[in-house]
ROSE-591632 format. One record per residue: residue in three letters; x, y, z of N, C-alpha, C, CB in turn. Coordinates in steps of 0.001 Angstrom, whole numbers, plus 500000, padded with zeros to 6 digits. Atoms other than C-alpha are relative to their C-alpha. Glycine has a CB too. Layout:
N
AlaXYZXYZXYZXYZ...
***
This chain:
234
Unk500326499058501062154580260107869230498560499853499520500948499816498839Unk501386500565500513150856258388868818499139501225500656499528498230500626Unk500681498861499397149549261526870487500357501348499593500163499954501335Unk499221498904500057151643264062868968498959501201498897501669499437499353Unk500109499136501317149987264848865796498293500366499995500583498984498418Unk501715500046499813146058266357866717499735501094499313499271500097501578Unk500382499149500879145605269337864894501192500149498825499645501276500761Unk499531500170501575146213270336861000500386501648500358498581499466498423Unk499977498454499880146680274332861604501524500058500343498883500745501254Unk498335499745499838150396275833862078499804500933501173500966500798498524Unk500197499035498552149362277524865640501717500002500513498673499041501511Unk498492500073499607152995278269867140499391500828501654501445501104498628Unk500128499491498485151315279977870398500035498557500849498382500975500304Unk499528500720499325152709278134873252501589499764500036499332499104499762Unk498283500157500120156543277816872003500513501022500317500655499711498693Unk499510499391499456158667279481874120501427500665499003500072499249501164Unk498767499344500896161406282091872437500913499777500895499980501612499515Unk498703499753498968163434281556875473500870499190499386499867499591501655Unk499269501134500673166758280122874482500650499244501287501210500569498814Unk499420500978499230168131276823876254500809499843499577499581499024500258Unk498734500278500157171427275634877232500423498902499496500509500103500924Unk499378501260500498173652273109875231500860499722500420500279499836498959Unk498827500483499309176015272323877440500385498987500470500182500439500723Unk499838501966500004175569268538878376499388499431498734498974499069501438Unk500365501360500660175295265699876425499157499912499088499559499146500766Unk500759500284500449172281265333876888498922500869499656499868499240500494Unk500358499096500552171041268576876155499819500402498599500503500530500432Unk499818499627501199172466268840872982499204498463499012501821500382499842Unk500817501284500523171077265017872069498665500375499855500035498730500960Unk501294499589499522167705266586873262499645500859498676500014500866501549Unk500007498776501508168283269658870609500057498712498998501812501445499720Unk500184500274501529169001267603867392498826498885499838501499499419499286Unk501369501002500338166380264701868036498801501134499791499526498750501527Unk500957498896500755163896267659867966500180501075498693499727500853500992Unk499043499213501383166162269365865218499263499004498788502302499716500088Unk500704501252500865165262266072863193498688499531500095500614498842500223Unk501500499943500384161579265722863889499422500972499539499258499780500863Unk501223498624500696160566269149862919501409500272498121499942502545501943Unk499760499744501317162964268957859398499803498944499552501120500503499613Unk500399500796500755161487265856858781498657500339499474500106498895500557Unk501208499153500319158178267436859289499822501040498840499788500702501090Unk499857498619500886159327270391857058500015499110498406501816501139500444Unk499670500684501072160115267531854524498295499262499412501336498832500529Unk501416500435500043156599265935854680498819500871499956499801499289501017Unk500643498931500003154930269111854822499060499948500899499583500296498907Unk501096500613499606153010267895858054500068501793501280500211497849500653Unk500025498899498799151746271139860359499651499869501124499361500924499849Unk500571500192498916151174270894863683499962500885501011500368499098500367Unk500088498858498769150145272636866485500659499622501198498524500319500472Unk498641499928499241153065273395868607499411499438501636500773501899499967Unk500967499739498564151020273629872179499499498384500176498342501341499732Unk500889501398500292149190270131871113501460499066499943498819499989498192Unk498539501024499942152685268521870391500703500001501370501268500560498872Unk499330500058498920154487269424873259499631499378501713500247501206499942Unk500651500590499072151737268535875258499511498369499838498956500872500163Unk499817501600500118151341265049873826501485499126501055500347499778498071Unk498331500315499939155436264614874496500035499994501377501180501162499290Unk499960499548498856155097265434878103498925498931500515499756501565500113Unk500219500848499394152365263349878844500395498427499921499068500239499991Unk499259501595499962153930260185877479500977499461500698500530499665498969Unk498262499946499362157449261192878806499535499382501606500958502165500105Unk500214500373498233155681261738882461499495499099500833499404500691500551Unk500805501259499493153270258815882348498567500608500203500646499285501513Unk501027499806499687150328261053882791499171499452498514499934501449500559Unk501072501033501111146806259691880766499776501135499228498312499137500631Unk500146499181501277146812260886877235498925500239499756500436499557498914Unk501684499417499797143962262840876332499720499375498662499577502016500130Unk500939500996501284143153260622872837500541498718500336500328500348498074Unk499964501578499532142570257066873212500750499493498338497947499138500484Unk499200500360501079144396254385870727499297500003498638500547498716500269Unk500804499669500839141737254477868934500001501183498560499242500224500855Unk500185498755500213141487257988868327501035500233498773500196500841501318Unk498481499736500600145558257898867600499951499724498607501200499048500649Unk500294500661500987145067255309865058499409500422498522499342499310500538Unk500853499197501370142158257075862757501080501371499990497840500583500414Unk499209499192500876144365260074862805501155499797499377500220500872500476Unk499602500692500829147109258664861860499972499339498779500067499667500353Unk500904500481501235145322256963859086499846500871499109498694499615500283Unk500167499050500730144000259873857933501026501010499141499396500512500717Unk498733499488500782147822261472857607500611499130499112501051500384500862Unk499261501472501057148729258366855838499099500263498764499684497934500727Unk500443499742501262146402258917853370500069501297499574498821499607499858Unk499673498852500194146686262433853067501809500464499133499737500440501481Unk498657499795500557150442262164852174500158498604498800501274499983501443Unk499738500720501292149872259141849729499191500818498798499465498357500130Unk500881499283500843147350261453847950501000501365499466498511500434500927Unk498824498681500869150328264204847702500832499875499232500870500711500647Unk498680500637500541152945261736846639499687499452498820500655498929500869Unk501281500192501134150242260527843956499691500929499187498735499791500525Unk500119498523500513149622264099842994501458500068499127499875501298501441Unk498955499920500445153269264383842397500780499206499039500422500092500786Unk499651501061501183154214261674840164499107500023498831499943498530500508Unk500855499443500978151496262531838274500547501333499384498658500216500620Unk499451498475500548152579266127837851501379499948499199500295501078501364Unk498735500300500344156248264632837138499685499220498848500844499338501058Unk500028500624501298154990262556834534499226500287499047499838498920500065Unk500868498641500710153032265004833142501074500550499142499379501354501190Unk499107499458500284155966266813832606501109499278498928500366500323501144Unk498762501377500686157951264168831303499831499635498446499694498226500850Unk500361500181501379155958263575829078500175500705499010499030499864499882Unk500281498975500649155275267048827585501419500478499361499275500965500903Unk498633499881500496159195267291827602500640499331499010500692499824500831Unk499649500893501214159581264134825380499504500025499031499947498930500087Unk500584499532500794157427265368823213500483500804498946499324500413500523Unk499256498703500671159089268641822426501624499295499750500010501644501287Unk498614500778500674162371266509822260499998499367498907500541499017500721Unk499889500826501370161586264495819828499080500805499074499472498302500113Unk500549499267501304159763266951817578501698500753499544498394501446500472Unk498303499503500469163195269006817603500965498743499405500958500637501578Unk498967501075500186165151265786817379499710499599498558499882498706501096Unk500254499970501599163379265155814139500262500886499265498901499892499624Unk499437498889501072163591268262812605501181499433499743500203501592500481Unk498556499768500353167234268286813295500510498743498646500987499777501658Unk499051501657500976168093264278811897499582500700498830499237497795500095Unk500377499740500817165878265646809143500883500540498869499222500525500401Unk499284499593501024167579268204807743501333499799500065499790501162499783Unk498320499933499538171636267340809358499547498200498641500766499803502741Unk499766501002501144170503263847806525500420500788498966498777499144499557Unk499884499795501479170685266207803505501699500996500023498287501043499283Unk498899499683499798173925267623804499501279499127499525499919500196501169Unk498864500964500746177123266408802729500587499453501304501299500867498904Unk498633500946499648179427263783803863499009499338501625502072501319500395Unk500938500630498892176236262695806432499403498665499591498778500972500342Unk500673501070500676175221259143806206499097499571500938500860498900499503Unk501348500674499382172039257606807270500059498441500119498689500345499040Unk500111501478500208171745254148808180498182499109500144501151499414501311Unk500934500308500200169048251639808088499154500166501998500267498550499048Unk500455499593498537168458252140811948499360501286500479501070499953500763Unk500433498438499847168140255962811517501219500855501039498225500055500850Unk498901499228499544171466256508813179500937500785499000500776499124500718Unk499465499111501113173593259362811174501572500028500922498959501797499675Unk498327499776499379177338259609811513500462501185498386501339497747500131Unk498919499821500964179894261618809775501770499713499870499831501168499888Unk498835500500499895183356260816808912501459501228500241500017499127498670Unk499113498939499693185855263056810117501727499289500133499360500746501537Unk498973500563500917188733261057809702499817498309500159501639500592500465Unk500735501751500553188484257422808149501056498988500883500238499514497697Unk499412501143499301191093255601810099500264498487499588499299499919500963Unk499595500807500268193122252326809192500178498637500551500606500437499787Unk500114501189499308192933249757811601499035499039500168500187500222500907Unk501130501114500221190408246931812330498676500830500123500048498668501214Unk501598499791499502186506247057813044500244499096501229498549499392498806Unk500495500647498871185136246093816516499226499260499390499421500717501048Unk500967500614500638183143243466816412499178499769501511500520498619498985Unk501030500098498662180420242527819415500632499303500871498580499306499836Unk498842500601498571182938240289821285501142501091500187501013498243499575Unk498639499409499957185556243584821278499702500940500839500669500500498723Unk499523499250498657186673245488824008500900501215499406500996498898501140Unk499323499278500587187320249315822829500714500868500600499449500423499299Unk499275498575499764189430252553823739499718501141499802500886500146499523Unk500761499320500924187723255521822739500010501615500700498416499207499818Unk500373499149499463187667259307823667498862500461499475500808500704500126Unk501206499478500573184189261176823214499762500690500428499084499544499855Unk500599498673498861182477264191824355498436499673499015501052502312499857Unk501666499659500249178506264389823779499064500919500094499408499469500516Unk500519498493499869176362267151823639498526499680499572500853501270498914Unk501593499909501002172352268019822877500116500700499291498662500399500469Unk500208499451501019171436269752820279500063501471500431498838499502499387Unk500217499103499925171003272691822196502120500213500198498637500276501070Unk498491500379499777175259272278822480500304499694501455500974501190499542Unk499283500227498580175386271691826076500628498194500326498617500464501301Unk499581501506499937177699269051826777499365499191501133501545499883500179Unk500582500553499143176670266539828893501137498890500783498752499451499320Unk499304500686499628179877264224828884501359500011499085499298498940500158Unk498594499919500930183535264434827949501082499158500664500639501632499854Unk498642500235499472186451262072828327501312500959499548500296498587499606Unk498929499326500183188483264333827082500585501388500794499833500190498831Unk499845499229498801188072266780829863500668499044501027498598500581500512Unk499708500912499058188584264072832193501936499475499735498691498657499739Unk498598500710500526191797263330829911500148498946500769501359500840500085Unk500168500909499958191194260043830163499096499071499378500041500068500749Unk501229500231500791189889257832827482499285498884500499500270499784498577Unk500101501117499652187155255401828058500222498372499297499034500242500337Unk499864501363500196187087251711828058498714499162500610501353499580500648Unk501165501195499710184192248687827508499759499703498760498556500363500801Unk500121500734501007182845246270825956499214500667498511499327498868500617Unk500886499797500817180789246652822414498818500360500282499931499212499429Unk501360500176499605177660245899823733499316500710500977499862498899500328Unk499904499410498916178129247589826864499101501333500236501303500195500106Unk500410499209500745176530250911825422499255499853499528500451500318499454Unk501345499832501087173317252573823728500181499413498658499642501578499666Unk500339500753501076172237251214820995500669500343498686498655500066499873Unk499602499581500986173387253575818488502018500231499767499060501219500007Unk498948500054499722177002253601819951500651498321498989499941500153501714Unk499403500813500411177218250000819498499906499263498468499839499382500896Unk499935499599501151176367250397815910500977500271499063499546500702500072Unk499099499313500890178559252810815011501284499654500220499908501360500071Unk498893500477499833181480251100816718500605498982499178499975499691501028Unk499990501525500609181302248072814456500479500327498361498175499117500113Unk499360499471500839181966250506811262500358500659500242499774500210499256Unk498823499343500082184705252251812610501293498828500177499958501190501159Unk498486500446499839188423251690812242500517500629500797500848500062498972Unk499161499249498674191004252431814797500623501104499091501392498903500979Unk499542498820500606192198255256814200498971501051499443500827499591498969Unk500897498847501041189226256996812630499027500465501333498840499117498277Unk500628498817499340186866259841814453499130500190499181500751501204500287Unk500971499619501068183231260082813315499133501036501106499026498491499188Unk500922499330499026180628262444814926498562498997499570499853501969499687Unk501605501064500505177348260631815445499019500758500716499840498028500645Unk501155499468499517173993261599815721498754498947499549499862501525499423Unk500526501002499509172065259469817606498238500072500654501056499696500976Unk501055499744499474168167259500817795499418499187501165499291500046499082Unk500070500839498249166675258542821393499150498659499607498861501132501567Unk500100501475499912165308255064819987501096499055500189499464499606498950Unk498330500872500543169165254187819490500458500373501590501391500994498236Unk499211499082498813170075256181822884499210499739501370499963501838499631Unk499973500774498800168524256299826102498203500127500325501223500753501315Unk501406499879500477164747257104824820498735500722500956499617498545499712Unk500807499179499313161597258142826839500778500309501665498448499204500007Unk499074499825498106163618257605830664501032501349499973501460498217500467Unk498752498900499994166443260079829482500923499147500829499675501686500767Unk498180500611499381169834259714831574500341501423500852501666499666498261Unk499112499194498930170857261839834485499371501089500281501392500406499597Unk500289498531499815170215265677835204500048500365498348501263500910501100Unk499952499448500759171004266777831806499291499400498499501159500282500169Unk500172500531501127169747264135829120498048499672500067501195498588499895Unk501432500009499252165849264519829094499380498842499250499012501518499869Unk500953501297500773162881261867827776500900500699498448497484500153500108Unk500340500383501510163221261110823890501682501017499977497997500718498982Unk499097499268500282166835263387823484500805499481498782500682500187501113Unk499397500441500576168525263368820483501664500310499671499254500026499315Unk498262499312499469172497263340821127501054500012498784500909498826501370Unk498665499957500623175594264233819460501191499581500228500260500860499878Unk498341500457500185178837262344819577500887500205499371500272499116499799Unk497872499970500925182733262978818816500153499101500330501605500995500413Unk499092501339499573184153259567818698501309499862499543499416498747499542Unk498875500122500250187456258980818673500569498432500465500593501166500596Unk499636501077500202188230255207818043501391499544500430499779499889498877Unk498537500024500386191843254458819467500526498797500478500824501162500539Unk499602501399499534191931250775820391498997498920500099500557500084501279Unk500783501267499766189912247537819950500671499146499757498897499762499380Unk499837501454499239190411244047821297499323499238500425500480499926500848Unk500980500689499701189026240965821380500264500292502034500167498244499130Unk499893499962498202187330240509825597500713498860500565498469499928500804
***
């Protein structure tokens, strides 16, 4: 393949439209190994001139003398190597560009919201800046950081899209205290079994500039239904 890659241009004169047979083996082995170098190519965005490739491939295959020396191979090579660390460089840049600009606008909304959802009845603030409300108070113990809980929840952003529900799953979860964001294992420690608070959880308490998954972006500030229905020491 040290001969394959000599021009940058997408020339396709030379590739034959004729179609070939897949009927052995090794025909069809023949098809997907070239199936898989040109959608890896498609993946790397590398162009090459069809005529120049095929004619590399042929003289290596046949043994005849390649028309660039190792030399030659080498600096180009080189040159695609840097060429694709300079794209992949580009791109993480652009992604964290983005990232940024997104955590930004998250946490300006995320403030507003804690802001004004504090002056709202039956909302309490704590010294952390996590907010819960009590939706029903529940009679049984408190977790404590050695306890192992039971709990159904669904979560949502602000914009309401959920992001996670055991209660779809009907199935509640289970783990330790600690196990969990920050603001979780908080609010687990003043609840009782039995009781259901909604919490709202700013992304220092949660999962902060990284976000969490497809749906939970930098800085997000989330909403929890908790539903408390079993703690035990681990």
């Amino acid at each position: 393949m040290l001969t394959a890659l000599l021009a940058g241009c997408n020339d396709k004169e030379g590739a034959s439209d004729k179609e070939v047979a897949l009927d052995t083996d090794e025909q069809k082995l023949s098809y997907v190994l070239g199936s898989n170098i040109a959608t890896q190519f498609k993946i790397d965005e590398i162009d090459i001139d069809m005529a120049a490739f095929v004619q590399g491939f042929t003289d290596v295959s046949t043994g005849a003398e390649t028309r660039i020396t190792q030399e030659q191979a080498a600096e180009t090579f080189e040159k695609l190597q840097k060429q694709m660390m300079e794209k992949s460089q580009a791109e993480q840049e652009a992604m964290e560009a983005a990232m940024a600009a997104a955590g930004e606008e998250n946490q300006k909304a995320g403030d507003a919201f804690l802001a004004e959802n504090a002056a709202k009845e039956g909302v309490v603030t704590t010294e952390s800046g996590l907010q819960y409300k009590i939706i029903v108070a529940g009679s049984g113990d408190k977790p404590t950081l050695e306890s192992r809980v039971e709990v159904h929840y669904r979560g949502r952003l602000l914009d309401g899209t959920e992001f996670d529900s055991s209660y779809k799953r009907n199935q509640p979860a289970q783990f330790g205290v600690t196990q969990v964001i920050p603001g979780w294992t908080e609010a687990l420690q003043l609840m009782k079994e039995g009781a259901k608070w909604e919490l709202y959880i700013p992304p220092t308490l949660a999962y902060g500039p990284g976000g969490a998954g497809q749906l939970i972006g930098p800085n997000s500030t989330l909403i929890f239904e908790v539903e408390l229905l079993k703690a035990a020491a681990e």
